[in-house]
C-alpha positions, 0 to 999 in steps of 0.5 A: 842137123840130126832131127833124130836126136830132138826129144833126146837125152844124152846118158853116155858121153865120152872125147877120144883123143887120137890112139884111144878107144872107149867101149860103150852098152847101147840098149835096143833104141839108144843112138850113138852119135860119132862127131869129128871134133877136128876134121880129119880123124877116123873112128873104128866101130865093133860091136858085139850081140850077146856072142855074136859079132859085126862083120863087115863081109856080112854088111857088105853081103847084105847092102850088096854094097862096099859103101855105107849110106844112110839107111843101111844097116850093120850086120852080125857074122849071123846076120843079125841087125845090130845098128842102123846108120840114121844119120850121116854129114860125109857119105864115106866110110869104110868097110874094106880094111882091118887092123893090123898089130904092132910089128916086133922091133927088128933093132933096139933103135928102130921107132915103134909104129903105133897099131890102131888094134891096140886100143880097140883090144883093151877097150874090148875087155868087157865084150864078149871077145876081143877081135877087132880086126875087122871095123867098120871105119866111120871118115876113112876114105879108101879107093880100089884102084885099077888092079885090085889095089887100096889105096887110102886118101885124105877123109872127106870128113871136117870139123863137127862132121858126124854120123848117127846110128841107131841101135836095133838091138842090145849091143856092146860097142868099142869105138876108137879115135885111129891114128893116121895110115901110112897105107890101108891097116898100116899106122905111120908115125905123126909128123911134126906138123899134124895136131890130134884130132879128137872124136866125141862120141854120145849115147842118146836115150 
């Protein structure tokens, strides 16, 4: 797997446990490895070009694609080229659905549903800006059904499945480990009997 990284040395690496994120300074050339440690997880990716940031629209636009295969590159809200997927084991991300803020508790006994935006802001302190509502979803599997609607499934990704990017200029990226969704953008709280998956990222130089 991944003949991209021979001859490469790792100079960043970080586990992310599932609700966490982490914001990385990738340099034109450097990979960026995402590894599914458990199988089953998510990893959301923004990244930002001096002030200019991903935008899924604009990837979409330009692939003249909803669906990210190898070969395809991220796109800036300027259409710059920021990454390139070079390498990828499940061949299913996503790049329909955003992030959705924690809701305000109606009642002091209700149980809070964790917002995957939380960590990916907080990872951003040091990007340019800290909109992170539109990700692109390494591992997610969402479907559009008969009348328009998403419906989300189960990820087609396993254990030490990975994707590969390749950096096609300077880039500030945050990338976090998400918790499972009830419905697209919705989090659901875990169930007694889901275990934390964790997501390992590296840079390679």
């Amino acid at each position: 797997m991944a003949n991209v990284l021979v001859g490469r040395r790792v100079v960043q690496s970080k586990q992310l446990p599932v609700g966490t994120a982490a914001c990385f300074q990738v340099a034109d050339g450097e990979l960026i490895q995402i590894i599914d440690m458990n199988g089953g997880q998510v990893a959301a990716l923004v990244a930002w070009t001096g002030e200019e940031r991903l935008s899924t629209p604009v990837t979409m636009s330009a692939n003249a694609s909803i669906v990210l295969t190898k070969g395809d590159k991220l796109f800036g809200n300027n259409k710059t080229e920021l990454l390139e997927l070079v390498e990828d084991t499940v061949g299913r991300h996503d790049l329909l659905t955003g992030t959705i803020p924690t809701p305000t508790p109606t009642s002091s006994v209700q149980t809070v549903i964790p917002s995957n935006q939380e960590a990916l802001k907080s990872a951003a302190v040091d990007a340019p800006d800290t909109d992170v509502s539109n990700p692109v979803n390494f591992f997610k599997h969402v479907i559009i059904k008969s009348k328009g609607e998403l419906e989300g499934k189960e990820s087609f990704s396993e254990r030490n499945d990975t994707v590969v990017l390749v950096a096609l200029t300077d880039c500030t990226v945050v990338i976090g480990n998400q918790y499972n969704e009830r419905r697209p953008g919705v989090t659901a709280g875990k169930t007694a009997t889901e275990k934390d998956g964790v997501v390992l990222i590296r840079i390679y130089a």
